[in-house]
C-alpha positions in Angstrom: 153.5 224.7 85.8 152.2 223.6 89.0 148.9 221.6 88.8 146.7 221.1 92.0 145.1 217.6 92.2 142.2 218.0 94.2 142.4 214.4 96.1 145.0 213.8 99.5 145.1 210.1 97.9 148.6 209.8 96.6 147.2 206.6 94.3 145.3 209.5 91.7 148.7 211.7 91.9 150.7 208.5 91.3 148.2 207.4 88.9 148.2 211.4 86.8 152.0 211.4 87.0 152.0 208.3 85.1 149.7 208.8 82.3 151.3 212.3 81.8 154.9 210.0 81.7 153.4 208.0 79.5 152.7 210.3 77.2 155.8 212.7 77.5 154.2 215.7 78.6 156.8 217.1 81.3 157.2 220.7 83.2 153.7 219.4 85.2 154.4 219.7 88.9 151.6 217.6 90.8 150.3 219.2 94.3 148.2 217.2 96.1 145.3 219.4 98.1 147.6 218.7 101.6 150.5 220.1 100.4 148.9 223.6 98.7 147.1 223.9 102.3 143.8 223.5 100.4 141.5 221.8 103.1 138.0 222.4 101.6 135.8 220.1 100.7 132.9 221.0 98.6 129.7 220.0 98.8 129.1 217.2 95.7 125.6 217.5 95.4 125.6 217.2 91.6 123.1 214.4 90.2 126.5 213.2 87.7 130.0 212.3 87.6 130.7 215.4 85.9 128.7 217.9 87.8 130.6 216.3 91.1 133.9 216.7 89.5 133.5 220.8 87.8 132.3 221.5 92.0 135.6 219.7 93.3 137.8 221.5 90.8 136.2 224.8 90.5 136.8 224.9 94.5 140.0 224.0 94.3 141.3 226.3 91.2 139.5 229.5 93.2 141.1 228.5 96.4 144.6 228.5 95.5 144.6 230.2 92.1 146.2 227.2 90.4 144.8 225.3 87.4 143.1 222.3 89.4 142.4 218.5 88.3 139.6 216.9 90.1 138.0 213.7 89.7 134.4 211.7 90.8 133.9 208.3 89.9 131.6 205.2 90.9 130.6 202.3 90.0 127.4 201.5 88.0 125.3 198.4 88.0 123.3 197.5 85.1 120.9 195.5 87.1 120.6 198.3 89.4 119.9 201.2 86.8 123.4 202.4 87.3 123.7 202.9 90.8 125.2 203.1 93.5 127.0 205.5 90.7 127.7 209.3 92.2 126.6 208.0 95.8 129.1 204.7 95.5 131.1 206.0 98.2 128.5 206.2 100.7 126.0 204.1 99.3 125.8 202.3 103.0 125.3 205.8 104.6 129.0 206.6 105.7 131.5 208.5 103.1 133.9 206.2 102.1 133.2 203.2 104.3 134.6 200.2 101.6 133.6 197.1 103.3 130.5 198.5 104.5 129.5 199.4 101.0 130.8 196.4 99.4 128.2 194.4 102.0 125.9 196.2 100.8 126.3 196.1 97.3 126.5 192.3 97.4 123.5 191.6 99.3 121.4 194.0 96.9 122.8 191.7 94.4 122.5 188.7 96.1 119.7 186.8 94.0 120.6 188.7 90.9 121.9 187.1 87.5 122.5 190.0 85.4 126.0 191.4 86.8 127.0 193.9 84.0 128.6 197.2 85.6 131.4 199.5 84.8 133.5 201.7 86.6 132.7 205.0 85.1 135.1 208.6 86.2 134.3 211.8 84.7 138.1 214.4 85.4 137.7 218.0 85.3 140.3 220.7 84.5 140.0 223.9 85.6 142.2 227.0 84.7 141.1 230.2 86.4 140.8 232.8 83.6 141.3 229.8 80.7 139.2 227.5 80.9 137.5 224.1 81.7 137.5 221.0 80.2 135.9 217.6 81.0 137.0 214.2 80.4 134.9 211.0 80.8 135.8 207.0 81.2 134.5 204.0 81.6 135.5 200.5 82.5 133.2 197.5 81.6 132.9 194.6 83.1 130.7 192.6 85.7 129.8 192.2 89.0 131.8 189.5 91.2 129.7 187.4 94.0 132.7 187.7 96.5 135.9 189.7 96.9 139.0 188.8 96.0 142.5 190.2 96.1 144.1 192.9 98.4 144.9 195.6 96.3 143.3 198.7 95.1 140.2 200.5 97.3 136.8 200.8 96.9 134.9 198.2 95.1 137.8 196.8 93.3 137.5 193.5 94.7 134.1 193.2 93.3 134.4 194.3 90.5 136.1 192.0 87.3 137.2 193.6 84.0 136.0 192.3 80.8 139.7 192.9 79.7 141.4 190.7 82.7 140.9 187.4 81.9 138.9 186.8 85.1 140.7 188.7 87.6 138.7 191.7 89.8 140.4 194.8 89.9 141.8 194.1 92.9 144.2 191.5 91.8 146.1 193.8 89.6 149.3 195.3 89.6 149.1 199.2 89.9 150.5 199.3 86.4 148.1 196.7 85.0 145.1 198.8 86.3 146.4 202.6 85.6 146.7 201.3 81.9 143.3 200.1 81.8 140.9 201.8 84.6 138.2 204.5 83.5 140.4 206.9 85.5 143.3 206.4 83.2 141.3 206.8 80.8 139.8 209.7 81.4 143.0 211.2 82.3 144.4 210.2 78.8 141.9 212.2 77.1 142.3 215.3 79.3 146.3 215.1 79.5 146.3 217.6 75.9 144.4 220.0 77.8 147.4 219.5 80.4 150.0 219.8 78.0 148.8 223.1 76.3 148.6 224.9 79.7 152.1 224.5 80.2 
């Protein structure tokens, strides 16, 4: 069965084809958007994670007829009533602009003692004539005053797990963060959906 990932970002197809590894489920074949020649981009105007994620894989799944995996996640801040959350990757005004939103975020936070936030990702599945099915995870942990570390995207840097002894999510290994992240997560619980389309 072929499965359409709707994301160009080979870290979420790298990060699907592990968790469905992980859990034995084979005869998936990943496609990211690029390589089905799906080049839309819906608009995400939903007001959640999960309204965002049923408009990106909905598109996807009536564009190429293939049962379609999509994704929207964020990052919510206790202290800031759970924003930047669906807008965190243009919370500075430009889509996807990390260090501009990572300013940003910081200096919002700047006099701030209360840094709870988790990293929350809703995945939908959509199979045209079978179905959809919705998946939600979340991360805890709390707000950093500075980056650190190199890997990852977003506001990894900023942002240190409750589970990681003190690290941010950007000091991870790719392994040490697919088995923990709210996207792995998410993905675990939708992988039997998955499975049974096979």
């Amino acid at each position: 069965m072929k499965l359409l990932v709707a994301s160009n970002n080979p870290k979420k197809l790298a990060e699907l084809e592990q968790v469905l590894a992980e859990l034995g489920i084979e005869g998936v074949g990943l496609v990211s958007a690029r390589d089905a020649g799906y080049t839309g981009e819906p608009k995400e105007d939903g007001l959640t994670f999960e309204d965002n994620a049923l408009i990106k894989a909905r598109a996807g799944a009536a564009a190429t007829g293939l049962a379609c995996v999509a994704d929207d996640s964020g990052l919510a801040v206790d202290a800031l009533r759970g924003m930047p959350g669906v807008l965190s990757a243009r919370w500075s005004g430009a889509h996807g602009d990390d260090e501009a939103n990572n300013r940003l975020l910081l200096a919002q936070m700047e006099d701030i003692e209360l840094r709870s936030a988790a990293f929350v990702s809703c995945c939908a599945l959509v199979a045209p004539g079978r179905g959809e099915w919705v998946a939600q995870g979340r991360w805890e942990g709390e707000l950093l005053r500075a980056p650190r570390g190199e890997n990852g995207f977003g506001y990894d840097p900023l942002f240190a797990p409750v589970d990681c002894g003190g690290r941010s999510s950007a000091e991870l290994t790719a392994e040490e963060k697919n088995a923990r992240s709210h996207r792995g997560r998410a993905l675990r619980e939708l992988a039997p959906a998955i499975a049974a389309l096979r």
